[in-house]
Every structure is written in C-alpha cells, then in structure tokens.
C-alpha positions in Angstrom: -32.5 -31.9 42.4 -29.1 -30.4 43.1 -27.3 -33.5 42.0 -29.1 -33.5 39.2 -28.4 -29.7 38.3 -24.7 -30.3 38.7 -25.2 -33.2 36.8 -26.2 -31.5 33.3 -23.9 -28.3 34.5 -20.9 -30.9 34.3 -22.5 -32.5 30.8 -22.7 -29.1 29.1 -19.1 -28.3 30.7 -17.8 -31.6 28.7 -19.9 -30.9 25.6 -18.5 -27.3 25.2 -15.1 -28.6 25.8 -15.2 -30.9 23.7 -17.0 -28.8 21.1 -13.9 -26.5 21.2 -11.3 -29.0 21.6 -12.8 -30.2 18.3 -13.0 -27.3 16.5 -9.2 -26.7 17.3 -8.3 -30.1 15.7 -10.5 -29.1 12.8 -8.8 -25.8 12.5 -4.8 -26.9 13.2 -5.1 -30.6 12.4 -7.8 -32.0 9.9 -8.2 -29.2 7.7 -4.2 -28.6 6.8 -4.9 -32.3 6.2 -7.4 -31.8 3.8 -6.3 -29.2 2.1 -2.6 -30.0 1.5 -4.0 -33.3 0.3 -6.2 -31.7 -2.1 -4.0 -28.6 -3.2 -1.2 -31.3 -4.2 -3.8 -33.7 -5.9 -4.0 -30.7 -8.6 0.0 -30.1 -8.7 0.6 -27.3 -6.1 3.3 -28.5 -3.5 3.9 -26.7 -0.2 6.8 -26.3 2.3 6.2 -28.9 5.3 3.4 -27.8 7.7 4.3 -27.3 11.2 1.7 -27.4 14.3 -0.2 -23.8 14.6 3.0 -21.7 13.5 2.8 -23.8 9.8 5.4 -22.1 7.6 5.7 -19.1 9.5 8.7 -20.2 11.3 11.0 -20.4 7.8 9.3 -17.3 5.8 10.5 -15.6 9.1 14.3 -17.2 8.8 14.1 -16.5 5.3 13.4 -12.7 6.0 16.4 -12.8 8.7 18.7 -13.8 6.1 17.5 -12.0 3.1 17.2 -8.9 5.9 21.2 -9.1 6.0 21.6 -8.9 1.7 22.9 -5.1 0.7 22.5 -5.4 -3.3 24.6 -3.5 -5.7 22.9 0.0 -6.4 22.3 -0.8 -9.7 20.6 -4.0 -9.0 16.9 -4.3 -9.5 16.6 -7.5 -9.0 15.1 -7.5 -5.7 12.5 -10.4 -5.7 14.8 -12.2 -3.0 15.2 -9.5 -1.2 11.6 -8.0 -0.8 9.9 -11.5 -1.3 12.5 -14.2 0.1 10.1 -17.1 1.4 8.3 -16.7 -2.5 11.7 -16.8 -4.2 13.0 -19.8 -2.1 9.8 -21.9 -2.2 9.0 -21.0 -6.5 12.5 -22.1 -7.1 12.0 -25.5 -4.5 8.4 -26.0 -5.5 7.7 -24.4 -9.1 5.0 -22.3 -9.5 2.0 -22.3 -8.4 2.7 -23.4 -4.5 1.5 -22.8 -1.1 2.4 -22.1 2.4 1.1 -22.4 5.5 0.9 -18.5 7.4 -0.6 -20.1 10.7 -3.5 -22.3 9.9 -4.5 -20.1 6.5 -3.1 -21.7 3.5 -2.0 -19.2 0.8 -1.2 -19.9 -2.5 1.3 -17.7 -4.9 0.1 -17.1 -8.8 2.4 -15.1 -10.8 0.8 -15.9 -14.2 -0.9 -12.2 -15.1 -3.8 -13.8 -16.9 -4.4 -15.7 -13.7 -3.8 -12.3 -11.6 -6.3 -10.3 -13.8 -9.0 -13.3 -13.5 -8.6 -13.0 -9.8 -8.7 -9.4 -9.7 -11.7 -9.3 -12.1 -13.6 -11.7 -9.9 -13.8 -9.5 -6.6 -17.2 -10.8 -5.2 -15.3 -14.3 -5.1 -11.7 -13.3 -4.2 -12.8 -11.1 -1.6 -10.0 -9.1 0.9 -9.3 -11.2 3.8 -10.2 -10.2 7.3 -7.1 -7.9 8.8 -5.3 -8.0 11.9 -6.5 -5.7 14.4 -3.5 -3.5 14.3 -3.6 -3.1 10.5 -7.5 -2.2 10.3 -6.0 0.7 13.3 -3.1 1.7 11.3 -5.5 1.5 7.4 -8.3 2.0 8.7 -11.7 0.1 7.9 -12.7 2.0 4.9 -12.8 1.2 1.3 -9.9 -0.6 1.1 -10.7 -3.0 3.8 -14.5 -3.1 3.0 -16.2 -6.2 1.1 -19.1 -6.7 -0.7 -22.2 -4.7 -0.8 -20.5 -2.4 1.7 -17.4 -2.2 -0.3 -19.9 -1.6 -3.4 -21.7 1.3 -1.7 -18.5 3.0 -0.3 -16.9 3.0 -3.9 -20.0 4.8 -5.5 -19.4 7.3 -3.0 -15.9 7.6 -2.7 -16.0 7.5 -7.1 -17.1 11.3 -7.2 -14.5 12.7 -4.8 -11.6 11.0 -6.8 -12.2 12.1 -10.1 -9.3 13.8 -12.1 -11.7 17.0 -12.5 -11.8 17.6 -8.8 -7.8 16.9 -8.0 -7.3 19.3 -10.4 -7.9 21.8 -8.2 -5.5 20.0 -5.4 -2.5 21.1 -7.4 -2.3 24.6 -6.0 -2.2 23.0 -2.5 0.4 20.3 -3.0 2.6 23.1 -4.9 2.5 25.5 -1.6 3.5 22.5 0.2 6.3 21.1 -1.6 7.9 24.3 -2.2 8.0 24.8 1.5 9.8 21.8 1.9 11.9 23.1 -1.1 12.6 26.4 1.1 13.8 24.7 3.9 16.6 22.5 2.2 17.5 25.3 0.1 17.9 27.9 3.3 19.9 24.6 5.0 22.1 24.6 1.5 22.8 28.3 2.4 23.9 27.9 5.5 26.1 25.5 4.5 27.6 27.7 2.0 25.9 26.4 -1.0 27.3 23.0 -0.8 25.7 20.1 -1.0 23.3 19.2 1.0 22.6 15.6 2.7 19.1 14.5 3.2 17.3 11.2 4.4 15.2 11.6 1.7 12.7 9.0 2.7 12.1 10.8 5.8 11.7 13.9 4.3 9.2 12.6 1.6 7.4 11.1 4.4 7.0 14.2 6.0 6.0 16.0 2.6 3.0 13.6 2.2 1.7 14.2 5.4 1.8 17.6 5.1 0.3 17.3 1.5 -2.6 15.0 2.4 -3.6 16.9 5.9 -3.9 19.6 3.6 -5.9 18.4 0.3 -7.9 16.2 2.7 -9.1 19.1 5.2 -8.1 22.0 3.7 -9.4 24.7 6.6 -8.8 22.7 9.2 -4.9 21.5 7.9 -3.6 21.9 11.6 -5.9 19.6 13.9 -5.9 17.2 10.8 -2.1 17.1 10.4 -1.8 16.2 14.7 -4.1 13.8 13.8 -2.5 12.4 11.0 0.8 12.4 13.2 -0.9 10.6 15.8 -1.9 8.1 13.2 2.0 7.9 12.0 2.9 7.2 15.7 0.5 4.4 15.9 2.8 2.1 12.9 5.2 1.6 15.1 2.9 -0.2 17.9 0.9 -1.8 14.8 4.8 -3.1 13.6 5.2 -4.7 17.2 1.2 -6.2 17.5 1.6 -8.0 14.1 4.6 -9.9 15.0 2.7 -11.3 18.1 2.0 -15.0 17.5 -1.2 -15.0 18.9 -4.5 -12.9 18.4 -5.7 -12.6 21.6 -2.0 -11.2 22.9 -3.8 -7.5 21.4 -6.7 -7.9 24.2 -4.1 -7.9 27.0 -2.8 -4.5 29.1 0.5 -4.8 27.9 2.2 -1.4 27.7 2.6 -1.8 24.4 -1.3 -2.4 23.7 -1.8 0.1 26.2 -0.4 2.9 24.0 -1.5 1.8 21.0 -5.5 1.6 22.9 -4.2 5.3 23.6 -3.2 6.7 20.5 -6.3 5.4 18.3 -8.6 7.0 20.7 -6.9 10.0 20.2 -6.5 9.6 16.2 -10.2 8.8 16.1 -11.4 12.0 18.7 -9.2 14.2 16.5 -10.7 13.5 13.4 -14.2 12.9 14.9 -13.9 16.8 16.1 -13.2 17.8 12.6 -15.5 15.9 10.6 -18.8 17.1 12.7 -17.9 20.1 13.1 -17.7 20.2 9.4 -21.2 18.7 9.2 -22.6 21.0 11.7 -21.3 24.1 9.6 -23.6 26.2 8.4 -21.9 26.8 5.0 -23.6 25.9 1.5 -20.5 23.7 1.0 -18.7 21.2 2.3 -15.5 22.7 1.1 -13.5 20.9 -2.0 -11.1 19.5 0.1 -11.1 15.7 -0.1 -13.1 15.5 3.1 -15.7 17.6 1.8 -15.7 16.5 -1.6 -16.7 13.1 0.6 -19.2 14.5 2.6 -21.1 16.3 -0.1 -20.8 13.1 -2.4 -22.3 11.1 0.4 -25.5 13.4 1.5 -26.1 12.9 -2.1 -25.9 9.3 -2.8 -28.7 9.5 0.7 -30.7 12.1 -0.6 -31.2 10.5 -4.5 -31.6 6.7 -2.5 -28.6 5.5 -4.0 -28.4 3.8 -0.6 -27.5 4.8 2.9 -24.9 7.7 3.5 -21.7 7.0 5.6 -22.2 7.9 8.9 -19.9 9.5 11.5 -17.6 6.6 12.1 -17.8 5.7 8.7 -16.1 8.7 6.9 -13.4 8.6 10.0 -12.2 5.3 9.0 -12.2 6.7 5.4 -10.0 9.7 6.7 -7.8 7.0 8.5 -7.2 5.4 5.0 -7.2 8.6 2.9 -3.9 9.2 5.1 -2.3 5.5 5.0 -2.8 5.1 1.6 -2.4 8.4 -0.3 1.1 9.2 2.4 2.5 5.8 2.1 1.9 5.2 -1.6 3.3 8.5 -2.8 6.0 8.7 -0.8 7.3 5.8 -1.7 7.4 6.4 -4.8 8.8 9.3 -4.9 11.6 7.6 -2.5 12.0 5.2 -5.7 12.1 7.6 -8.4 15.0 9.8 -6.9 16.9 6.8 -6.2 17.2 6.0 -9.9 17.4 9.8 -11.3 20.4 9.5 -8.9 21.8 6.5 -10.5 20.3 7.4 -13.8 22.0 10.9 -14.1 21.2 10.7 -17.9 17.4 10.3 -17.7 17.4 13.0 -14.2 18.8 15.7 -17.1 16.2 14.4 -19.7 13.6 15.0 -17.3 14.8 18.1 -15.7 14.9 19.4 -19.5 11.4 18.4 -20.3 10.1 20.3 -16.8 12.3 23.5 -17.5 10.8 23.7 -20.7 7.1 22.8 -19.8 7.0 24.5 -16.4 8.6 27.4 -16.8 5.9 29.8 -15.9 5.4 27.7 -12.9 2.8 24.6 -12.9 -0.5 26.0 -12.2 -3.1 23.5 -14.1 -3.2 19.9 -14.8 -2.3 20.7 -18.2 0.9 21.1 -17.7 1.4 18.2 -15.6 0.2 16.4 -18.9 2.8 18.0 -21.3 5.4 16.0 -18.8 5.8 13.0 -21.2 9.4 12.1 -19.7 8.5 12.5 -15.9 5.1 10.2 -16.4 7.6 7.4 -18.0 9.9 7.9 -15.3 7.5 7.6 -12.6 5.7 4.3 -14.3 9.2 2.7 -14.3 9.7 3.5 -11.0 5.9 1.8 -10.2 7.7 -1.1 -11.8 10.8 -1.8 -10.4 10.0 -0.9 -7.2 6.4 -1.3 -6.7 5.0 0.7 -3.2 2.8 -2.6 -3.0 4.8 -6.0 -3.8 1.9 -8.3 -3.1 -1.8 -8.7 -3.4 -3.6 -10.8 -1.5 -7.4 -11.9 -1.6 -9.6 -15.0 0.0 -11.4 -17.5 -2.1 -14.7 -16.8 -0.8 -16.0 -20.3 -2.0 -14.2 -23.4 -3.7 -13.0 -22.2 -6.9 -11.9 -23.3 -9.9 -8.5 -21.6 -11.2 -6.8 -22.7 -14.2 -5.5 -26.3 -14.0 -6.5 -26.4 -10.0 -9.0 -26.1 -7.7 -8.8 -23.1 -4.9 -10.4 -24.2 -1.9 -12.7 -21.9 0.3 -10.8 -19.7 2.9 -7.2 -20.0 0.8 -5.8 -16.7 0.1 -4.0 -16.1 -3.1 -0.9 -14.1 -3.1 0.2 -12.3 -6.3 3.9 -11.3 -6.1 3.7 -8.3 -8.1 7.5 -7.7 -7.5 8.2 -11.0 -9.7 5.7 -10.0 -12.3 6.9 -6.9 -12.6 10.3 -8.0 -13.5 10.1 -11.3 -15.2 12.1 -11.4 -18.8 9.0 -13.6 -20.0 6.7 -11.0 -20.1 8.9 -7.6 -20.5 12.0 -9.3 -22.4 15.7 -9.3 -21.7 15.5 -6.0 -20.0 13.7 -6.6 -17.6 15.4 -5.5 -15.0 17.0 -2.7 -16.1 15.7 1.2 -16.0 14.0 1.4 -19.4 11.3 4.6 -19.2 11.1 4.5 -22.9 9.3 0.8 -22.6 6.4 3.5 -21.4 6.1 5.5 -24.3 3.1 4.3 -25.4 1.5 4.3 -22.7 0.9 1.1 -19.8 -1.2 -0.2 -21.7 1.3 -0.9 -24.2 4.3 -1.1 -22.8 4.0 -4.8 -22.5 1.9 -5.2 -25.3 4.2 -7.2 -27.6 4.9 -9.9 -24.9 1.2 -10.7 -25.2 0.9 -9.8 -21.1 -0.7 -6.2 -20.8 -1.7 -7.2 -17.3 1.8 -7.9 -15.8 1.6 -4.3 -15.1 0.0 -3.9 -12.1 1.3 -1.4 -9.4 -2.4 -0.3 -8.7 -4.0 -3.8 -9.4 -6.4 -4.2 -11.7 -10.1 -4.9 -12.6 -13.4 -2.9 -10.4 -10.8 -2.7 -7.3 -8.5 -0.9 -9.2 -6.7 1.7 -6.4 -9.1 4.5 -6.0 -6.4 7.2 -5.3 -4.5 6.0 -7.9 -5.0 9.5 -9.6 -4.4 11.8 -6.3 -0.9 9.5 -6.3 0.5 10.6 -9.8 -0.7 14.0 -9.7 0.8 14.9 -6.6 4.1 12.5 -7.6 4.4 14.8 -11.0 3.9 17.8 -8.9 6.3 17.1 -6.0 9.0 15.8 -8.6 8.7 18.3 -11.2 9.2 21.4 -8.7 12.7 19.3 -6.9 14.1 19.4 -10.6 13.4 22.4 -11.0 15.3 23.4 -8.4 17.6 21.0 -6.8 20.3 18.3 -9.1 20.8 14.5 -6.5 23.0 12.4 -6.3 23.6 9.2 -4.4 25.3 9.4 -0.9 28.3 6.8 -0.4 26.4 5.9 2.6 23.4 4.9 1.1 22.5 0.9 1.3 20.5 -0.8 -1.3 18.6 -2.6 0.9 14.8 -2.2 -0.6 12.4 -4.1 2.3 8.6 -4.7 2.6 6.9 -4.1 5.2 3.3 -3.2 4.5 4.7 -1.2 1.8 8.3 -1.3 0.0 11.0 0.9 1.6 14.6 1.8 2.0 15.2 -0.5 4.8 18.6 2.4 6.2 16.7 4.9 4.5 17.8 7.2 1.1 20.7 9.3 2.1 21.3 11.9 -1.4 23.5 14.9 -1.8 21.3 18.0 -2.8 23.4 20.5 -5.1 20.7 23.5 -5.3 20.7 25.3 -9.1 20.7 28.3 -9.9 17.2 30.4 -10.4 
C-alpha cells in the first residue's frame, strides 16, 4: 500500500513538473514563436528576441545612451530622447513594429486614426495588468480598473469631476499657490531683491501636493498631506522594484521591499483614518472637497441601484490615484510651460499682459480663468511638446483585427504620443517649434487642416478620456496666472535640457530658473 502511495505521489510530482516545465516553454519558447511568426506574416518586423529578457536588454542600452544626450534648449525634438528604443527600432523596422518587453509582445502605432480606434474600443483594448509597485505607487482605482468595474467607478467618479463642482476648488488652489508665492518672494528679499534661483520642478512638486491634499480633503488637509508625503516617499522604492527582472524578487524581505511593505501600510492606515472617520461624521454633508464630493456621489449611485457603492478600500485606492495623477500631471506641466515662457520671453509678456488685464481684481471664479485665451494656448502647446504622458499602452483582450494586420490576444499596443505630437505630417513644417497660436481655435482645430484632429492627445481620447483632465487645467491656469502676476523667469545657465520619462516626462537635473519678483 505504501509503495503504491509513493508510487502516484511520485506520478503527480512528474505530472506537475512537467505541467509547469511546459507551460514555461509555452510562455518563453513557443508562443514568441508564434507570434513573431504571425506579426511578420502581416508586415510588422521586430528586433531579435532574446530568451526571457526579449528586447529588454537593448531598450535598456538604448535608454543608457540616449540617458547621456543634453539637447540644445530650444530643441523640441525629443522623441530620441524620451522614446529611444521606438526611435531606433521605427527608423530600423518602419512603422508599425514590435518588441519583445519580457515575454509580452508590444506593438508601436503612431497613425492617430489607428490610436483613436484603439482608444475608442476600450472593452477590447483593455489596460494591462501593472506591476505591483506601480498599482502601490497609482493606486488601483479608476485608472487601473477594467471593465464593468472600470464602468461602475467612472459613473461614480463622473459627478465629482465636473467643471461645476472644481469651480469652487479655485479658492483653495489660490491660497495655496500664493503661499508658495510668499515664500520665494520673502527669499527674493532677503536676497536683496535679486534674483532668485529655484529648482522649479521641485518646487511645483511640492505645490501640487499641497494643492491636491487640500482640494481632495479639505478639513482634514494635514493628516492627508503626511499621507500624501508618505505616498511620494514610496516612488522611490517603486523606481528600484520595477527595474527588478523578476516578479517574484517583490515577495522577498529585501530591505528595500521591506520599506516599501512599510510605507504602503502607513499610506493606506493614513488615509483609511480619514476616509471613515469622514463616513462616520455626523454632518448632512460629506464636505465638497474631492473626497466628499466622492463619497456623496457613491452613497448615491447605492441608494438609486445604479450598482454597488465603493467600499472602504475602494475609495482609498481612489485617494491613492487622485494624488498620483492629479500631483504628477500638473506639475509637470507646469514644469514645461515655464521652461518655454523662459525661452519664449515674447509669448511670457503676451501672457503676463493678457492676466494683468483679466485678473486684476484677483481671480476669484472660473470666469476669469476663461477670459485667459493666451495662457489656455500656452498651456495646450506645452501638452504638446512635452506631453506629462509620452505613451499609452493597452492589451488586445482577444485577436483583433487592426488596419492592414492582425493583433493577437495578450499583445499590448504602445502609442508614442511624443512622435504624434510632433510629426510634420500631421501638424506641418512647424512642428516642432513653440506655436500657441496653432491653438486658437481651439484642439479641436488646431490640427484640423492636416485632416488628423486626433494626433492631439495629451489626455487620450475616446470613453477613457483622463477623468481629471479638467481639475489639471484649472489648477495649471490658476497656479500660472498668479506666478506672472507676480514673478518675470528666466533660464538658469545651469539648466540641462535633458526631458526623460519615467512614468511621467520630467527634467531629468531638474528646472533651475532665475525669479526677478515685479513690482505690486
């Protein structure tokens, strides 16, 4: 009886390994095989495949070199800087290819008519499943979600986002930016009304914070913003897990995974202490804070059966991304926009001009913020030429057909939104230059006469459309018509045009300006 018990143990023993030894040449072998095969049969070429790492190995001595580049500072052409591997491999391979990231193949379309199909088609291009370390650092909330769960988060998110109820955000992100404004105009005096040097990268990163902790909790601004600070401290352990090679390196005690374990428990406690003891209050409103706005919109999606409300976890993750997305976005572009009013010392007196005249009693309403015709063209060129996001990427969620070739199921499609946005083919022979007036129309047209109004993307496109695309501009008006008000830039010597993505585009040595403070 024993023998034969050990017998069947040892069977089952060589089954399973077999069972997994197969799967693994499915997954690293056969279906690269397969794929490649069938990808080329319809025209798409690849870089060569390597065993597990596939083309990770060059897009990562691409990214070295390209990491060493400093561009002139009044270069925008940064496609081979931000995007090396897709500049190398269009150029080697023409467009569409693939590469290999791992076992995934992904597949580059930079045709915006493709791009909008994509985006239009978001139960079949759905978001592929993150990292660990970037569903910490984003959080799994709408922008991660999929499907009927994406669906039901949107409806309830939709309320809370709508230009009526920012408007009455601007108040709060005015008291926060001219704090900031206070400080580098008390450091200005103190250094006898010269100019003043500032990271300004830094210090927009620190003015977002401080903005969304306050429109997103409004009375509780304080254990918010050391939460949100927490979360901040957690990119840089997210930055070290996503360069591990392997996904089960962020299950072991390393002290790096250690801290990181650490600092999301905290993030998510922090937040968890705020958010019931906002449910638990005994107030007849949630507060119109972008938390409460959320809470409120989700007791009434449950109450009129719209479906389930978010629960506890639920509208923490949402915090989690109302913080990634709404700090990183914005200050980005702000970053952006006063690095070419600095080069662009013509358009920074247009604007300034505009918001002097517009905002002289002081901007109080979303009305005013409209009357800024100058600063919203200024800011979509910025969005342009240095999109906060230079990719998209979505999974083909079953074989799909795509223009001239066939996208198999589980093959992400990267749109290089970088390229689009600068490509002479679809916004003429100034492409790449600093052009606000190409937005004076409006997005829509600005790109109009080139047949292409959907090669302008910077907040995608279609029914995932960025849902805080509206918090973004409104604060990015606010924040940049009260530093012309106030404050003239200029470059620093020291400043490197060295424009780097990473999760989002930045400064790779930061935005060093000079500050000259103007007379009230």
């Amino acid at each position: 009886m024993a023998a034969w018990l050990f017998a069947m143990v040892a069977v089952l023993t060589a089954a399973a390994v077999v069972w997994k030894m197969w799967r693994l040449f499915r997954q690293v072998v056969w279906r690269p095989y397969v794929v490649t095969k069938r990808l080329r049969r319809g025209g798409v070429r690849c870089p060569p495949y390597s065993f597990v790492s596939g083309s990770m190995k060059e897009v990562k001595r691409l990214q070295e070199e390209a990491g060493r580049i400093v561009l002139p500072p009044h270069s925008n052409d940064i496609t081979h800087r931000v995007l090396p591997h897709f500049h190398a491999w269009s150029r080697q391979y023409g467009e569409p290819f693939f590469y290999w990231a791992g076992t995934q193949p992904r597949v580059y379309i930079s045709d915006p008519e493709l791009a909008k199909e994509i985006l239009a088609k978001f139960e079949l291009y759905v978001k592929p499943e993150p990292r660990h370390a970037v569903k910490m650092l984003v959080g799994e909330g709408v922008a991660l979600a999929n499907g009927i769960d994406w669906v039901r988060r949107r409806r309830i998110l939709n309320p809370a986002f709508s230009v009526d109820k920012l408007k009455v955000m601007i108040n709060a992100i005015t008291e926060c930016t001219e704090s900031i404004l206070h400080e580098w105009r008390n450091q200005a005096m103190a250094a006898k009304n010269q100019a003043l040097t500032l990271e300004m990268n830094d210090e927009f990163q620190k003015l977002t914070a401080d903005i969304i902790a306050r429109t997103a909790f409004g009375s509780s601004y304080v254990q918010g913003k050391e939460a949100f600070m927490g979360q901040k401290r957690l990119q840089k352990y997210c930055a070290d897990s996503l360069l591990s090679a392997f996904v089960p390196g962020r299950y072991l005690p390393t002290p790096s995974n250690i801290q990181l374990w650490k600092l999301d428990w905290k993030v998510k406690n922090s937040l968890r202490n705020i958010v019931k003891s906002r449910l638990e209050s005994d107030n007849s409103s949630y507060g119109d804070d972008l938390l409460g706005l959320l809470i409120a919109s989700s007791e009434k999606s449950g109450n009129k059966g719209a479906g389930p409300k978010l629960d506890l976890d639920e509208i923490i993750e949402e915090c989690k991304t109302f913080f990634f997305a709404g700090h990183e976005t914005s200050s980005n572009l702000l970053t952006w926009t006063i690095f070419l009013l600095s080069i662009h010392q013509d358009w920074q007196s247009k604007v300034r001009e505009e918001v002097q005249k517009e905002c002289a009693a002081g901007i109080h309403t979303a009305d005013t913020l409209t009357r800024l015709k100058l600063v919203n063209m200024v800011l979509m060129e910025a969005l342009r030429l240095y999109c906060p996001i230079p990719e998209l990427i979505r999974e083909a969620s079953e074989d799909i057909e795509l223009g001239n070739f066939s996208i198999p199921k589980g093959t992400c499609v990267m749109i290089p939104i970088t390229k689009i946005h600068t490509s002479r083919e679809y916004w003429g022979e100034d492409a790449l230059d600093f052009n606000p007036l190409r937005f004076a129309d409006g997005a829509a047209k600005a790109v109009k006469h080139h047949h292409h109004p959907s090669a302008f993307l910077p907040f995608a496109l279609g029914p995932r459309t960025c849902i805080g695309q509206n918090f973004a501009m409104l604060e990015s008006k606010t924040v940049l018509a009260l530093l012309l008000q106030n404050f003239s830039f200029t470059l620093s010597v020291d400043y490197k045009h060295t424009p780097v993505s990473y999760i989002s585009m930045q400064p790779q040595f930061g935005l060093p300006v000079l500050l000259h403070p103007l007379c009230k």
